[in-house]
C-alpha positions in Angstrom: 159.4 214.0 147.4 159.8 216.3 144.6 157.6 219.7 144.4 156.4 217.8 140.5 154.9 215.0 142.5 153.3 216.7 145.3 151.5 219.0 143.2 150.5 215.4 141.4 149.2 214.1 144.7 147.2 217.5 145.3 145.7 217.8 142.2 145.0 214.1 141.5 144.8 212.3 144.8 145.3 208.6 145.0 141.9 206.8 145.8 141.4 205.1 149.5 141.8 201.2 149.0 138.7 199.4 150.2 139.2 197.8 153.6 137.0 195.0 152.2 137.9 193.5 148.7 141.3 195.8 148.8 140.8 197.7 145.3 140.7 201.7 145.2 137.5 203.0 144.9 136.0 206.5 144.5 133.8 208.0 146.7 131.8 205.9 149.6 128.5 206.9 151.6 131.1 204.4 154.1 134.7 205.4 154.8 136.6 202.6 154.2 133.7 200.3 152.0 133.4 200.8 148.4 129.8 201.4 147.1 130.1 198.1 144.7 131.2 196.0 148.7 128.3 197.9 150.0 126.1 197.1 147.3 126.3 193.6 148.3 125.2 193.9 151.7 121.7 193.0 152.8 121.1 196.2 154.9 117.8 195.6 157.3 115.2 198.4 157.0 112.2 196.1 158.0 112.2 193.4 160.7 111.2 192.3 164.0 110.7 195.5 166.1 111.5 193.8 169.2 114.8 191.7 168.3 115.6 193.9 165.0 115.8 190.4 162.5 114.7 190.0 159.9 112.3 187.4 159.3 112.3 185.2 156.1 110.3 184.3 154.8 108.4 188.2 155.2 105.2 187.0 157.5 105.3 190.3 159.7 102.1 192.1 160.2 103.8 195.8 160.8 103.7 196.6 164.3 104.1 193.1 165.5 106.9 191.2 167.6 108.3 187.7 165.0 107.7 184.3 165.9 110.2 183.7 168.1 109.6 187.5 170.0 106.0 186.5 170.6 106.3 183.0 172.1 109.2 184.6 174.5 109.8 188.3 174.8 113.7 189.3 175.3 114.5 191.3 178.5 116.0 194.1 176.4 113.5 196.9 175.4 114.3 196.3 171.3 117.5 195.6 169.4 119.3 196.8 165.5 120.9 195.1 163.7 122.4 197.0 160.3 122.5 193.9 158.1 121.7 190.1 157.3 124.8 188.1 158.7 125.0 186.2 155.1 126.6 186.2 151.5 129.3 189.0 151.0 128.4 190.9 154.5 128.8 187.7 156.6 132.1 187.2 154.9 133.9 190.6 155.8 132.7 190.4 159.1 133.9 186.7 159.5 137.3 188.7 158.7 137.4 191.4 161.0 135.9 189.0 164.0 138.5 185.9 163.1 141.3 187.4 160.4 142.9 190.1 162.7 141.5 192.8 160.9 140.5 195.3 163.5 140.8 198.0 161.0 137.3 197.0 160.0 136.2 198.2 163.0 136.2 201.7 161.8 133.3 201.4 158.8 131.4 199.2 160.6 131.1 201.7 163.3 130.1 203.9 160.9 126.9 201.9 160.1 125.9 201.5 163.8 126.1 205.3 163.7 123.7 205.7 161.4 121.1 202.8 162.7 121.7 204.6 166.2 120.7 207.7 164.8 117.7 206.3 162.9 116.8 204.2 166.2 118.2 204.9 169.5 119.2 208.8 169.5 116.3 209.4 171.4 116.0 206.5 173.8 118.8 209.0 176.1 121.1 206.2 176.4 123.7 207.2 179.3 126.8 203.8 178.4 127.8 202.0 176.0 129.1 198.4 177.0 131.0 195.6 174.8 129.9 192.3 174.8 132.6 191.0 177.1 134.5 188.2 175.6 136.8 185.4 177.6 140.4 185.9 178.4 141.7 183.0 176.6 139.6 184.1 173.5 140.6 187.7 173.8 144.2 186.3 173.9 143.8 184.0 170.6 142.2 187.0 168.9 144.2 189.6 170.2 141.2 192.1 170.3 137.8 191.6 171.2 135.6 193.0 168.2 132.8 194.0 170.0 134.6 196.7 172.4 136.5 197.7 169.5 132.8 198.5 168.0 131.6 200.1 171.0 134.8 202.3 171.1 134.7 203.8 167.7 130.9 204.7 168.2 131.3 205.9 171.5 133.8 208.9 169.9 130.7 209.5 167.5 128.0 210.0 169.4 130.1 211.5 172.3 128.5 208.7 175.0 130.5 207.4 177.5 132.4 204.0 176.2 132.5 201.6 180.0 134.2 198.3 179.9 132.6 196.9 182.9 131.8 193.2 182.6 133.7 190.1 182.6 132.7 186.7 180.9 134.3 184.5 183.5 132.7 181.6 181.9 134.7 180.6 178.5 131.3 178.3 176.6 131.1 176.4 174.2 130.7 178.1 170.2 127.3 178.7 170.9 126.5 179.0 166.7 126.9 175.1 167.8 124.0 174.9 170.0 120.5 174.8 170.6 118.7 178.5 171.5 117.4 176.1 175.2 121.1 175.1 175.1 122.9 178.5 174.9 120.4 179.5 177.4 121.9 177.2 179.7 125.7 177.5 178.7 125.4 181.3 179.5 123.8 181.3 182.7 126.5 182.5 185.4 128.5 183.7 182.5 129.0 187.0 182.9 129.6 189.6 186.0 130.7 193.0 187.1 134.3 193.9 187.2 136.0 194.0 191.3 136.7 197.9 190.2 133.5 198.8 188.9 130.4 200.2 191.7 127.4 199.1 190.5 125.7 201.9 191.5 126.5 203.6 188.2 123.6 201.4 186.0 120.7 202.4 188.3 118.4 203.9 186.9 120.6 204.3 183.3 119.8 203.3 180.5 122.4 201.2 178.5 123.1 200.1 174.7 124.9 197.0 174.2 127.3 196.4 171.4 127.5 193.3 169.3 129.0 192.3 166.1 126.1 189.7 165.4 122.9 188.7 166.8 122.1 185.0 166.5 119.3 184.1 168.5 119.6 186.8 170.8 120.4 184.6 173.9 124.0 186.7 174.7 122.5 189.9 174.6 119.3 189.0 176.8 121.4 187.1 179.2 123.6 190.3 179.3 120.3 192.0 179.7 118.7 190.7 182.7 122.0 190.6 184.5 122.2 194.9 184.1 118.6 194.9 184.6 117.8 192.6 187.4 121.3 192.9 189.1 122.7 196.4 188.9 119.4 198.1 188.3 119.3 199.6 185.2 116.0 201.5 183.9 116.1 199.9 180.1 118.7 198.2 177.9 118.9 198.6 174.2 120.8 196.4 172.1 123.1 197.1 168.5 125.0 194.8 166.4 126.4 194.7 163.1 124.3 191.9 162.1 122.0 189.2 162.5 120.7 185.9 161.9 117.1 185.8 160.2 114.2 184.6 161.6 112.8 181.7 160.0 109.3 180.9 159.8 109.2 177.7 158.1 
């Protein structure tokens, strides 16, 4: 390169190209997100303090547990979620969870960092765990985006990253089924890797990773297996998204 254009590049830096709609941007509260990509995402600042939805339409009498919450209380002390999984938000993450596009993982981790700070920083969370995803999945996909999630914030917040369950059960789409249904196509779904002593949950308390909250069934499933099995003390849960609540 010639000493003309590096003094170009030094003075007048080429913008970062937005990992989202691809054009170069200034700069971003998000690395890798311009502000006009995240100025179309629904971020969640009031919702369900239990499950962390949002619930549509607004019928929440601050304080209280939604609908859904009420009638049957998830194992898991309270989930986040950053934003609504719909419009522009739902479609970028479509891409990083089905378009191979696990450098997405890198500002979406970014906004669970700030959600975990807002939410769980003082809940003393000792692991973060992936939501485990099925070998023949993980193959198709080539990466599973949840422990890719769970990876990126565990070098932020400087807590241990542990990969320790299987899903030895490969369901059904479960955005296909029922909430009573998924119930039932999850149960037995998931266990503790051979290698892993489960002696290390008791008494912990643990933060699961998602990229999106539906109905909740995966993580409370997840939930009362590191609860009720390996003894943890209380299990948080934090997603990229989530499904609303509807009331109607």
């Amino acid at each position: 390169m010639k000493v003309l254009d590096i003094l170009k590049d030094l003075v007048y830096p080429e913008k970062p190209v937005c990992l989202a709609c691809g054009r170069r941007h200034d700069h971003s509260e998000i690395e890798g997100i311009c502000e006009r990509c995240l100025a179309r995402f629904s971020f969640i600042t009031d919702a369900c303090p239990v499950c962390g939805r949002e619930v549509v339409p607004a019928a929440l009498i601050e304080g209280q547990p939604c609908p859904e919450c009420q009638e049957e209380r998830p194992p898991y002390n309270f989930a986040r979620s950053v934003f609504t999984y719909s419009g522009y938000a739902r479609e970028v993450l479509l891409e990083y969870k089905y378009g191979h596009r696990p450098d997405l993982a890198e500002p979406f981790s970014q906004m669970l960092f700030l959600y975990y700070d807002e939410y769980f920083k003082d809940q003393d969370i000792d692991y973060l765990i992936p939501v485990p995803m099925h070998g023949d999945r993980k193959t198709y996909r080539g990466y599973n985006q949840a422990a890719r999630l769970a990876q990126e914030l565990s070098k932020k917040i400087n807590i241990e990253y542990r990969d320790v369950l299987l899903r030895v059960k490969n369901s059904l789409p479960l955005y296909t089924l029922t909430k009573k249904a998924r119930k039932l196509e999850l149960e037995g779904a998931f266990e503790l890797k051979d290698d892993v002593n489960p002696s290390i949950f008791k008494d912990k308390n643990i933060l699961i990773i998602d990229d999106i909250i539906t109905t909740g069934t995966t993580s409370s499933e997840i939930s009362h297996f590191v609860l009720k099995e390996l003894g943890a003390v209380g299990v948080y849960v934090l997603t990229t998204a989530s499904v609303p609540v509807k009331t109607d």
